[in-house]
N, CA and C atoms as an extended XYZ file, in Angstrom:
279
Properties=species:S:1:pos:R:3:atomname:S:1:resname:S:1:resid:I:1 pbc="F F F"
N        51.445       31.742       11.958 N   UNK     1
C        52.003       30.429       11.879 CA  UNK     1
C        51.335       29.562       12.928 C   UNK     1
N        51.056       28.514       12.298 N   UNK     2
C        50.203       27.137       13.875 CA  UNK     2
C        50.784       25.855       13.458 C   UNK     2
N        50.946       25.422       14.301 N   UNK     3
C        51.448       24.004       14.690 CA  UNK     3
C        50.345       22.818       15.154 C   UNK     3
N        49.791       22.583       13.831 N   UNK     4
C        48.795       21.539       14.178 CA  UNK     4
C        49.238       20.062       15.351 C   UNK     4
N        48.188       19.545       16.011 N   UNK     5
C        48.551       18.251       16.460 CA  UNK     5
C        47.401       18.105       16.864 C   UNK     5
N        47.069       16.802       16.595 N   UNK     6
C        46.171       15.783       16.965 CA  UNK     6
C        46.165       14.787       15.918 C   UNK     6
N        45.310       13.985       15.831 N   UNK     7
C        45.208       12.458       15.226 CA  UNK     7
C        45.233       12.827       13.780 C   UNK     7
N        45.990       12.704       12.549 N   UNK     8
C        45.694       13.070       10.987 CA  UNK     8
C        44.605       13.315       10.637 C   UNK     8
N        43.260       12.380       10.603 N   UNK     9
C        42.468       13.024       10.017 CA  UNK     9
C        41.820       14.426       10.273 C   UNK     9
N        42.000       14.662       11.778 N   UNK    10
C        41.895       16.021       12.363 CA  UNK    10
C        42.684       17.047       12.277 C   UNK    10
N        43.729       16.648       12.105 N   UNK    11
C        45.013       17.990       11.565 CA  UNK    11
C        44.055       18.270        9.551 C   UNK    11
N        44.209       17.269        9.071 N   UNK    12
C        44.110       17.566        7.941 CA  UNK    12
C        43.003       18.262        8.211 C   UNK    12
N        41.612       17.893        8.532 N   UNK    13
C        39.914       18.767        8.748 CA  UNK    13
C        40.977       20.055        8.876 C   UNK    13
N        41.748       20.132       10.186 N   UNK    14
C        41.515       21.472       10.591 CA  UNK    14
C        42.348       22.516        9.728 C   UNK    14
N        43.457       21.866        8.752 N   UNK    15
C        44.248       22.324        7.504 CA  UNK    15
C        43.351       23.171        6.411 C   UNK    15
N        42.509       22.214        5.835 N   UNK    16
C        41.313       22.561        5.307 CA  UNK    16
C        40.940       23.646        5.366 C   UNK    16
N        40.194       23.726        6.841 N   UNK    17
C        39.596       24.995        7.016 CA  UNK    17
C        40.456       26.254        7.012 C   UNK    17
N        42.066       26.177        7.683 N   UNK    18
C        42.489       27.251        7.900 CA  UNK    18
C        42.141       27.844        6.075 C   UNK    18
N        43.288       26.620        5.430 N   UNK    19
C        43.590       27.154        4.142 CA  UNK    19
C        42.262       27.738        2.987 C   UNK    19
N        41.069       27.483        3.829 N   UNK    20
C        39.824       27.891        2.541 CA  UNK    20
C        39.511       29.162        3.616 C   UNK    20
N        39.813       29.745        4.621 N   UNK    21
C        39.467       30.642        5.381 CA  UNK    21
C        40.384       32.257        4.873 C   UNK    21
N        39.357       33.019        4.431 N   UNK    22
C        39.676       34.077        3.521 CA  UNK    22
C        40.927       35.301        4.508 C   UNK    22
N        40.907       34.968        5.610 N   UNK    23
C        41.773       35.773        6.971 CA  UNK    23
C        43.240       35.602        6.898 C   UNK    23
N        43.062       34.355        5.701 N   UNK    24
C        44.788       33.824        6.220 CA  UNK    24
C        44.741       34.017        4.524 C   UNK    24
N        46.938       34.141        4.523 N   UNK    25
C        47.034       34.097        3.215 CA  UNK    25
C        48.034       33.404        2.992 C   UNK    25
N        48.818       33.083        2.037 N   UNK    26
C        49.700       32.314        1.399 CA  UNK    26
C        49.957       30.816        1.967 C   UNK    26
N        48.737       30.346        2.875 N   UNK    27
C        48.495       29.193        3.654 CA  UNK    27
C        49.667       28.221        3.072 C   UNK    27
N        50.859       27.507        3.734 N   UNK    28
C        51.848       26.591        3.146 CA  UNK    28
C        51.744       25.531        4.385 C   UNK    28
N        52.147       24.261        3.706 N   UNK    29
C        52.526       23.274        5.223 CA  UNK    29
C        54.078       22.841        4.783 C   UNK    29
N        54.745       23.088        5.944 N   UNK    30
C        55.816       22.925        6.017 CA  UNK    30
C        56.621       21.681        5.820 C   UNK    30
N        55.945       20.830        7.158 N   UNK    31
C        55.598       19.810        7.512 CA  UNK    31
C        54.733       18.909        8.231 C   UNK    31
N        54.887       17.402        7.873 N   UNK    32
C        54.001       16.502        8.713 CA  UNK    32
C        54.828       15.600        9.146 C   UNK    32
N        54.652       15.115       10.064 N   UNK    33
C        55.529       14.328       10.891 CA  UNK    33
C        54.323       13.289       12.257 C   UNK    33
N        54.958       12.593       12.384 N   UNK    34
C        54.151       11.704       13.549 CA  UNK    34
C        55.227       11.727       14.942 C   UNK    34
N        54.325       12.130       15.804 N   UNK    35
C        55.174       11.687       17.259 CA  UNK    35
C        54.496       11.038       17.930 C   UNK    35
N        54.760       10.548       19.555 N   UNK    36
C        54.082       10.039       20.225 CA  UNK    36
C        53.308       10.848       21.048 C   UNK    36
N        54.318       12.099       21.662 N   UNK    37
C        53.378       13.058       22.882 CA  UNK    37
C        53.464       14.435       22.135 C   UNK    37
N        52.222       15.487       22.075 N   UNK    38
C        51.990       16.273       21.879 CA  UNK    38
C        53.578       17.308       22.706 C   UNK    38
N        53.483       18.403       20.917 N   UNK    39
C        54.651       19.066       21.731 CA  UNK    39
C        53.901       20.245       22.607 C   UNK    39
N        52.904       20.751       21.908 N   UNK    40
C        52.077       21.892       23.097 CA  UNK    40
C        51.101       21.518       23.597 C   UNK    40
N        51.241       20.333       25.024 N   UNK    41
C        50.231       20.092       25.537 CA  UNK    41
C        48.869       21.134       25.617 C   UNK    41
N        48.700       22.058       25.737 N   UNK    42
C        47.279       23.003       26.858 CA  UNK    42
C        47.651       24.028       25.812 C   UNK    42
N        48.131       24.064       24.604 N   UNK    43
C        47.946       25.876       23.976 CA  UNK    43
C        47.250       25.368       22.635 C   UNK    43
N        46.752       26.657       22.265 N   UNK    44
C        46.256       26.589       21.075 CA  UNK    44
C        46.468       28.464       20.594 C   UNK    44
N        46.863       28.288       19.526 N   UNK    45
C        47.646       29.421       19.392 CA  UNK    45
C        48.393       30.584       20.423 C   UNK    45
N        49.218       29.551       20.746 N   UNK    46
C        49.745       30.342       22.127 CA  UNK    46
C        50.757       31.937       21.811 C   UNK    46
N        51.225       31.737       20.564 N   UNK    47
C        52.035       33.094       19.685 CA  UNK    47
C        50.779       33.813       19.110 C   UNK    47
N        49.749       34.255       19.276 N   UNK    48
C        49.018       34.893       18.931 CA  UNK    48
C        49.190       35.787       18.312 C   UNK    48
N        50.088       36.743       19.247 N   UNK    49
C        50.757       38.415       19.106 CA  UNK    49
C        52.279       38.293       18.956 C   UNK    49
N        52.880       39.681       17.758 N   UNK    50
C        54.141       39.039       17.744 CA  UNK    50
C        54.816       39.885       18.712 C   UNK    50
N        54.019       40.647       19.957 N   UNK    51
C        53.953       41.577       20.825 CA  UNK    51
C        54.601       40.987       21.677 C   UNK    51
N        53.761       39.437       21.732 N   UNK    52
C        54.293       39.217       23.112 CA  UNK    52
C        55.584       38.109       22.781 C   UNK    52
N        55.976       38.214       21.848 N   UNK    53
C        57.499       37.630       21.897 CA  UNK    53
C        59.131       38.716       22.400 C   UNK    53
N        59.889       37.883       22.644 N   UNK    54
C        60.711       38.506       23.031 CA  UNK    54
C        61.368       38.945       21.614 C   UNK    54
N        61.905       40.203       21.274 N   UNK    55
C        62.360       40.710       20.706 CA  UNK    55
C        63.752       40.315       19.658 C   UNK    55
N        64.750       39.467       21.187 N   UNK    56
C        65.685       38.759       21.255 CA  UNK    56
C        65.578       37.496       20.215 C   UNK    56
N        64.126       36.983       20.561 N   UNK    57
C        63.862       35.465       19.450 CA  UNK    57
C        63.963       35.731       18.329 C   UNK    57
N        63.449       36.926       17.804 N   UNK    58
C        63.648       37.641       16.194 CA  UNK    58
C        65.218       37.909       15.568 C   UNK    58
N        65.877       38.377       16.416 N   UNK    59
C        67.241       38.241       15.942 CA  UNK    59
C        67.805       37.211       16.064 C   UNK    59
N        67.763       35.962       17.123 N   UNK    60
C        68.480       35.036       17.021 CA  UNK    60
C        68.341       34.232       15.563 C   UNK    60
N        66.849       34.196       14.912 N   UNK    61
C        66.845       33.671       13.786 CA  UNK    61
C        67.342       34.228       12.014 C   UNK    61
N        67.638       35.719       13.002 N   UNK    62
C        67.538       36.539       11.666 CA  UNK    62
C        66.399       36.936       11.095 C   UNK    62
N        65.116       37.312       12.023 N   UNK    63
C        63.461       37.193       11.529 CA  UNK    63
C        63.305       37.927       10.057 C   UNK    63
N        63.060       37.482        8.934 N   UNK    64
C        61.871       38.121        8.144 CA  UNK    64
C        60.430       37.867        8.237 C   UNK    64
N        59.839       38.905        7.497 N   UNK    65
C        58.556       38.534        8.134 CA  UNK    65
C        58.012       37.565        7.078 C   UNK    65
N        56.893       36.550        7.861 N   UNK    66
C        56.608       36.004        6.957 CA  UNK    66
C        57.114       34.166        7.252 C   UNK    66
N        58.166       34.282        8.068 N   UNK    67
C        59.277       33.444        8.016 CA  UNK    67
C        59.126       32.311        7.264 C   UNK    67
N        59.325       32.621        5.753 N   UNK    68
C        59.492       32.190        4.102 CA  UNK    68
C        60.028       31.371        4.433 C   UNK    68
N        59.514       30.065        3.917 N   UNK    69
C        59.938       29.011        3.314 CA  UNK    69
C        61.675       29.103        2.915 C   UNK    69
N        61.573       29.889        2.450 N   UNK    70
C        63.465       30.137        1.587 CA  UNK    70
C        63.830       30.675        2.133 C   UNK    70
N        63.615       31.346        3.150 N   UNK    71
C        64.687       31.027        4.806 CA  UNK    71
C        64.578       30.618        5.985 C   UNK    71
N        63.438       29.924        6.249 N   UNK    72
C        62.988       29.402        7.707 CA  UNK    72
C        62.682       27.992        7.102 C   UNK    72
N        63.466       27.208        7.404 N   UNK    73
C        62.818       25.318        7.494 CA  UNK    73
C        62.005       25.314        8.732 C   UNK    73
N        61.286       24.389        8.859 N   UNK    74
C        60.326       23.796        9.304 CA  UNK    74
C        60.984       23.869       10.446 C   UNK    74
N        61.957       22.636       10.840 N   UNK    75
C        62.492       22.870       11.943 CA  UNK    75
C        62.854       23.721       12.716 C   UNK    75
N        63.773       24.685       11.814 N   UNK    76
C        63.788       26.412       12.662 CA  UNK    76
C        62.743       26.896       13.102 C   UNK    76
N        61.792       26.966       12.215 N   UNK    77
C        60.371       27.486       12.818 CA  UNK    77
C        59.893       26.847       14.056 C   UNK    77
N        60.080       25.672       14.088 N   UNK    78
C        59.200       25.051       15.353 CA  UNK    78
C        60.317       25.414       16.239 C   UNK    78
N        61.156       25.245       16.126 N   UNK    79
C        62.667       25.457       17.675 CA  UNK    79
C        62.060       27.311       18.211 C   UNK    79
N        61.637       27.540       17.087 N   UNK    80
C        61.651       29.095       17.289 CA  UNK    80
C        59.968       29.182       18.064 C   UNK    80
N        59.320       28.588       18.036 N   UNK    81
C        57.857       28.528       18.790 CA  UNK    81
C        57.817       28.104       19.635 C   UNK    81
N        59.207       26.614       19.882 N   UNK    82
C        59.264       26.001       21.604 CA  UNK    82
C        59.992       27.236       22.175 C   UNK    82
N        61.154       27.610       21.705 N   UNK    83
C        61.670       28.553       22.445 CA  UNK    83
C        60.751       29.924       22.838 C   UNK    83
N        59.777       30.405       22.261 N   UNK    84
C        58.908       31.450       22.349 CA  UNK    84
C        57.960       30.870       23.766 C   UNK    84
N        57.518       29.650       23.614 N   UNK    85
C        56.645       28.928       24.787 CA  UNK    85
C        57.278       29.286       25.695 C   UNK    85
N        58.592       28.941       25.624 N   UNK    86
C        59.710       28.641       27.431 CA  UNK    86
C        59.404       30.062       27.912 C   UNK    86
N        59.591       30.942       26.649 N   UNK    87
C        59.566       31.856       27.605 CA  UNK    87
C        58.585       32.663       27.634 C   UNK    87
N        57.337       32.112       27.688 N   UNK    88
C        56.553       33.006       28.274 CA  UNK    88
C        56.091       31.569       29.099 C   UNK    88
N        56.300       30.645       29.784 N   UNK    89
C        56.158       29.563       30.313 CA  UNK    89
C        55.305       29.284       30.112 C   UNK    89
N        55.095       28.560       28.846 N   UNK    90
C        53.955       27.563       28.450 CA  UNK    90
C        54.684       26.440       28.041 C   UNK    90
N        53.752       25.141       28.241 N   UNK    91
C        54.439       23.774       28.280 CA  UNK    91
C        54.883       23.382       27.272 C   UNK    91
N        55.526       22.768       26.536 N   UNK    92
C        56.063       22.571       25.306 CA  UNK    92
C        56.912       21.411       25.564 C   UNK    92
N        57.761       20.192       25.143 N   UNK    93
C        58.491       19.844       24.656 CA  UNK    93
C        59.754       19.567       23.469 C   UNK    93
């Protein structure tokens, strides 16, 4: 899962590529939205590993894997990636 940000035409370029890139599969966008300040200033795939999450974050959501569309909204998902940042202290809003 990634959380694009930067200026649209650059989210979309970089959409593109994920979704024609043979590594990834069932490529979906959740959502698009406009803000003013970046929510992960300094990361770029900062959830890399699902190693290094706390264990705890998986049950609070009820994790399946995959976290499907037809049970993870958009929003859950992202609350669930700021909260993953905090705690491995990376910057987030």
């Amino acid at each position: 899962m990634q959380a694009l940000e930067s200026e649209p035409f650059r989210v979309q370029e970089r959409f593109a590529i994920i979704t024609a890139d043979p590594r990834h599969e069932d490529v979906q966008l959740r959502q698009t939205s406009r803000v003013n300040t970046r929510m992960f200033t300094d990361q770029w795939i900062a959830l890399r590993l699902k190693s290094s999450i706390d264990s705890r974050r998986f049950e609070e959501i009820g994790y399946l894997p995959g976290l499907s569309a037809t049970h993870f909204d958009a929003v859950t998902v992202l609350r669930f990636v700021q909260a993953c940042c905090a705690d491995l202290g990376l910057p987030s809003t």
